[in-house]
Phi, psi and omega in degrees: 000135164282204148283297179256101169248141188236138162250114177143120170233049197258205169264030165255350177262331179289325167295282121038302194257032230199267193332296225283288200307327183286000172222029172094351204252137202285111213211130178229145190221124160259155212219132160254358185071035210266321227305164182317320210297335178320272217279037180240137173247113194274147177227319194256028176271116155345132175062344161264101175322298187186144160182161193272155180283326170291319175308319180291328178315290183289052199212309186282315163300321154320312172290306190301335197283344192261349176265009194125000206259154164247195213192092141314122162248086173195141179312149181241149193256317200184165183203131186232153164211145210192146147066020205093341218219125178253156174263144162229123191261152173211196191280340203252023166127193162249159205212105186283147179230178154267315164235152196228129190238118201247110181212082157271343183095261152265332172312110155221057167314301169315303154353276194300310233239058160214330182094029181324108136347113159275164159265146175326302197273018161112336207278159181305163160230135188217147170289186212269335168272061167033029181274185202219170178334319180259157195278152206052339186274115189237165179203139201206191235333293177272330161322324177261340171223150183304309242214288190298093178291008214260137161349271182292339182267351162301305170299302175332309186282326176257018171268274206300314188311325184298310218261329169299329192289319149312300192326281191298016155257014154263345186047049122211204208279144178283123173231127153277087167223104190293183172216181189309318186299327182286350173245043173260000000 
């Protein structure tokens, strides 16, 4: 079993899994290659002058593969949860976590057939570190908003997600902050 199963490998699944693996926690993320970000050019990403959204995609998966996340290229079919422990299924079988994190985009099939909470507008209902109804089960970016589509705010929400998930495996509050000596 893993830790972390992430569905979703756009930058809220990639953010998500960038904290957990970069802090020891055992982190697998599937990807189909759908995200939005293809089809983008960031101009308004924090730290980012300008770059086309497939260069930002490989860039990013490169940094997370380098802390540790491994990366399915494969659909996930289904998510089940229970007990501590959720399955998330594909063609190559189920794939057990502790935590399950949803960075689907506006898909929020998955969502509902976990048992999720909606909001009146449709929306995932998720608290401000983005769990959602089932304990453990988190959800970002457009799964969680009407309106705000953005890039940096999705990495931001898979951050957040990242970051409750460290709380609870430290049983206190979590700060990811490196300082200039950690990258020597």
């Amino acid at each position: 079993m893993t830790d972390v199963a992430i569905v979703g490998g756009g930058p809220a699944g990639l953010s998500a899994g960038l904290f957990t693996a970069k802090n020891g926690l055992e982190t697998v993320v599937f990807d189909t290659d759908e995200t939005w970000v293809h089809k983008a050019h960031l101009f308004n990403y924090l730290g980012i002058e300008s770059v086309d959204g497939t260069a930002f995609i490989e860039q990013s998966r490169e940094q997370v593969e380098e802390f540790g996340v491994q990366r399915h290229d494969a659909e996930v079919t289904g998510v089940e949860g229970g007990d501590g422990e959720f399955v998330v299924t594909t063609d190559e079988g189920g794939h057990s976590a502790t935590y399950l994190v949803l960075a689907t985009g506006a898909n929020r099939d998955l969502a509902e057939e976990l048992g999720c909470a909606f909001d009146d507008d449709g929306t995932v209902s998720v608290n401000l570190s983005m769990e959602t109804s089932v304990a453990n089960a988190y959800a970002t970016g457009a799964m969680v908003r009407d309106q705000e589509w953005q890039a940096i705010i999705s990495a931001g929400d898979g951050g957040a997600a990242a970051l409750d998930i460290l709380s609870k495996e430290e049983g206190e509050h979590f700060h990811d902050f490196d300082v200039p000596a950690d990258a020597e």
